[in-house]
TORBA-883729 format. One record per residue (C-alpha): x, y, z; residue in three letters. Coordinates in steps of 0.05 Angstrom, whole numbers, plus 5000, padded with zeros to 4 digits. Example, Ala and Ser with C-alpha at 12.3 -4.5 7.8 and 13.67 -1.06 7.14 Angstrom:
<sites>
<<5246 4910 5156> ALA>
<<5273 4979 5143> SER>
</sites>
This chain:
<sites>
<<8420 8064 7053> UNK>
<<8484 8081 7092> UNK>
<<8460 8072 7165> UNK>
<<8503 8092 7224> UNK>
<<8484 8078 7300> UNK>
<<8488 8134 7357> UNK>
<<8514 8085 7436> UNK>
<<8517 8127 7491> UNK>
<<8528 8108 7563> UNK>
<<8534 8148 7621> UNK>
<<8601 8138 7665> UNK>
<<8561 8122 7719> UNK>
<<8521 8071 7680> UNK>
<<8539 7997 7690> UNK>
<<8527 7988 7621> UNK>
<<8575 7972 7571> UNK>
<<8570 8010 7501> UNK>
<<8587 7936 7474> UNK>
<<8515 7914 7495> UNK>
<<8485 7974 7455> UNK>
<<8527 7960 7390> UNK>
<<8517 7889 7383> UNK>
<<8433 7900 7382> UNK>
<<8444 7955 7333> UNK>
<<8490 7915 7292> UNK>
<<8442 7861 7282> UNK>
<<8378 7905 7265> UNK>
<<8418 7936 7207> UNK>
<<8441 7874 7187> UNK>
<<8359 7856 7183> UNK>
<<8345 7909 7142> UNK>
<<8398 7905 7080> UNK>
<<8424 7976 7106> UNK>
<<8504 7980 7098> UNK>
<<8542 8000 7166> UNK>
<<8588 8064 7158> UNK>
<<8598 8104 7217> UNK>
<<8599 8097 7298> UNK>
<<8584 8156 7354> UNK>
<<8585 8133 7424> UNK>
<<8594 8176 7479> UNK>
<<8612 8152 7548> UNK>
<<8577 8215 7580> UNK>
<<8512 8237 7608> UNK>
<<8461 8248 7563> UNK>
<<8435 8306 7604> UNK>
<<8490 8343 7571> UNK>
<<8494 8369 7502> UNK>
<<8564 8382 7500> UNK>
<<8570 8310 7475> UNK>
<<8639 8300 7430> UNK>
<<8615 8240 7395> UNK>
<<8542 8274 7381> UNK>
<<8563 8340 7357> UNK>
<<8610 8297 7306> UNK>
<<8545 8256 7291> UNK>
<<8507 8324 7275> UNK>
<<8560 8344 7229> UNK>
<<8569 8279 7190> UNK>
<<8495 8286 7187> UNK>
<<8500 8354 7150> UNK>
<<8555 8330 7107> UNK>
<<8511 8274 7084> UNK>
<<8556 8216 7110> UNK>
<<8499 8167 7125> UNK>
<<8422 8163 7103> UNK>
<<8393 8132 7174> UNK>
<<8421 8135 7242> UNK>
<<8398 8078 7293> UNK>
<<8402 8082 7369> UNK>
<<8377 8048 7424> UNK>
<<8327 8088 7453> UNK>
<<8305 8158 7453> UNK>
<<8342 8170 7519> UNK>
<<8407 8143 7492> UNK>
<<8405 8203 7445> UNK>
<<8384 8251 7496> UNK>
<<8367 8264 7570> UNK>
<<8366 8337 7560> UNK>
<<8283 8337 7549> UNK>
<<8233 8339 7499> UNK>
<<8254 8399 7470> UNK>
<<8329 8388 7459> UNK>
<<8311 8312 7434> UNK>
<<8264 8334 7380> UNK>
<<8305 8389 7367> UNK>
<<8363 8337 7355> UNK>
<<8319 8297 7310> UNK>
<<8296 8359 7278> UNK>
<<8368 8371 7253> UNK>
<<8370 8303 7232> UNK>
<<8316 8315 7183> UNK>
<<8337 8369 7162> UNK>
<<8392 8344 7134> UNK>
<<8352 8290 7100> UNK>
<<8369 8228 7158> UNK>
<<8331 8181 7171> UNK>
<<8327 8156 7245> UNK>
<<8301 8093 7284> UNK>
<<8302 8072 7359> UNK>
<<8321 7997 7378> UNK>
<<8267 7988 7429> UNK>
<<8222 8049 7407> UNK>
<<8200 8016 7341> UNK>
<<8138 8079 7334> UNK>
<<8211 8126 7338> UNK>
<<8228 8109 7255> UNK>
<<8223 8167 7203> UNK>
<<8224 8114 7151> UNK>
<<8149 8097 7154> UNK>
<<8092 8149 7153> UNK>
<<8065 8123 7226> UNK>
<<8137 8134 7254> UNK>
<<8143 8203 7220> UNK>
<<8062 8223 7249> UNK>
<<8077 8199 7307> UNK>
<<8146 8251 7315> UNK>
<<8100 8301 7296> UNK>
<<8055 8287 7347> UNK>
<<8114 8292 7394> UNK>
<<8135 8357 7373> UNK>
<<8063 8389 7376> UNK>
<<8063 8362 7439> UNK>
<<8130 8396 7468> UNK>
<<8109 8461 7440> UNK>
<<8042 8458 7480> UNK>
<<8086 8449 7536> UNK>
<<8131 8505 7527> UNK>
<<8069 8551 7520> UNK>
<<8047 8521 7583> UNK>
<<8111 8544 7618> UNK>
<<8114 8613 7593> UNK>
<<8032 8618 7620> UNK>
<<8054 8592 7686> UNK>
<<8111 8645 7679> UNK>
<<8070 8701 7661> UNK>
<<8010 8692 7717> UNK>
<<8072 8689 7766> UNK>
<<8097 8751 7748> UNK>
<<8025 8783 7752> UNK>
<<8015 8747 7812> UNK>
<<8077 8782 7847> UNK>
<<8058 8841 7810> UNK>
<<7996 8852 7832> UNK>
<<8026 8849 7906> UNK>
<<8061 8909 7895> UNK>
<<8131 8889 7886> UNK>
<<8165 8912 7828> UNK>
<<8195 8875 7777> UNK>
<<8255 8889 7725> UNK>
<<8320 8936 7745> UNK>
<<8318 8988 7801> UNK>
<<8318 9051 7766> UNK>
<<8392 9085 7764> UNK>
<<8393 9150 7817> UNK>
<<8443 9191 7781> UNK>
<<8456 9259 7764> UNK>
<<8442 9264 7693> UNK>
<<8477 9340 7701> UNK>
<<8533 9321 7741> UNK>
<<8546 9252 7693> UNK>
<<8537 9302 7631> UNK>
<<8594 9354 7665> UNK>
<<8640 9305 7676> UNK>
<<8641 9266 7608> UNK>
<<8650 9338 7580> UNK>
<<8716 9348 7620> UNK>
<<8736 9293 7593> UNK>
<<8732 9238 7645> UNK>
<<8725 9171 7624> UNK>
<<8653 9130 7617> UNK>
<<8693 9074 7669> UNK>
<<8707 9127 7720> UNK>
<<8638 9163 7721> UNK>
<<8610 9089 7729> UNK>
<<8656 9084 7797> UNK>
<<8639 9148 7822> UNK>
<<8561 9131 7818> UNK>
<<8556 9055 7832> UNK>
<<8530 9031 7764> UNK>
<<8555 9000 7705> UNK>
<<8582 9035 7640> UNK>
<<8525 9020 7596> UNK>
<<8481 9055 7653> UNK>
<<8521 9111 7644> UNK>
<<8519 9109 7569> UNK>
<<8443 9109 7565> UNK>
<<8443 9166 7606> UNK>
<<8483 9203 7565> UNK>
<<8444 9189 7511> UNK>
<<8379 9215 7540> UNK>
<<8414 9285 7565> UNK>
<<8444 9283 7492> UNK>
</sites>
C-alpha cells in the first residue's frame, strides 16, 4: 500500500513537525507500507482552511496513496467531531485507508478500527440532534414569552410601491424611499402583482 502521513503543528505549538514525522516514518516502515507523499501544516487545527490538508483531500480523491497516517486525531483536526469525521469520511470515500500514531482503535484497516469510527459518527450525530432540541425548546421557550421571532414585518405601501415601479422608478430607489431592502420590495411587488 502507498501510505502517506498528515504533521500538523500549530505556530504557537513548541513542537516541531520533525518530532511528528520521524514516529510516523518508523510505523510505516513496521508495516511493509511504501512512503509517497507528505502534508504538514504549521497552522491551527481549529481551522479548515488548511493548505497542506485541502492538498491531502485532493491527492486522496485522485488516488495518490492507499492509507494516510497521522499522529493523533487532533493533529488532523481541532475543528470538532463533526468536521473530523467528516474529514475521515472523505477519506473513505475515496477508498483511504487511515491510522492514528497514538490512537491505535483510530485504523480503518481492521474491522475493530472501522466499528469503532462508526461508533464515533453515530455518536456525533446524536449530538447534533441534541443541539438542534436544545435549539428548538429555546426558541419555544422565548416564544412562549411573547416575543416574536423571525423578521419584523415590512410597513409599506403596497399601492404607493406598486405606483411608483409603474412610473418607472427603479426597485433601488423605492427601497430608499421606504427603509428596506430591494428584495423586500420585490416580494411586495409580487404579492400586489
Amino acid at each position: 500500500m502507498r501510505a502517506a502521513i498528515y504533521l500538523r503543528v500549530s505556530t504557537d505549538d513548541r513542537q516541531h513537525p520533525e518530532n511528528q514525522r520521524r514516529q510516523l516514518l518508523d510505523l510505516i516502515a513496521t508495516t511493509g507500507h511504501t512512503f509517497t507523499r507528505e502534508f504538514c501544516d504549521q497552522l491551527s487545527g481549529a481551522k479548515s482552511n488548511r493548505p497542506q490538508l485541502k492538498s491531502l483531500l485532493e491527492a486522496a480523491r485522485s488516488k495518490e496513496f492507499d492509507i494516510l497516517y497521522f499522529w493523533s486525531l487532533d493533529r488532523l483536526s481541532r475543528e470538532g467531531i463533526q468536521a473530523t469525521l467528516g474529514y475521515l469520511d472523505q477519506l473513505t470515500k475515496c477508498g483511504v485507508a487511515f491510522k492514528s500514531l497514538s490512537e491505535p482503535h483510530i485504523d480503518t484497516s481492521s474491522p475493530t478500527g472501522e466499528m469503532l469510527i462508526a461508533i464515533m459518527a453515530t455518536m456525533a450525530k446524536l449530538e447534533r440532534v441534541r443541539i438542534s432540541d436544545r435549539v428548538k425548546a429555546g426558541l419555544a421557550r422565548v416564544k412562549a414569552s411573547g416575543v416574536r421571532l423571525g423578521q419584523v414585518p415590512a410597513n409599506i405601501d403596497r399601492q404607493q410601491v406598486r405606483a411608483l415601479r409603474a412610473q418607472g422608478v427603479a426597485v433601488s430607489e423605492i427601497a430608499r424611499k421606504f427603509s428596506v431592502s430591494r428584495t423586500t420590495v420585490q416580494r411586495e411587488l409580487k404579492k400586489v402583482a
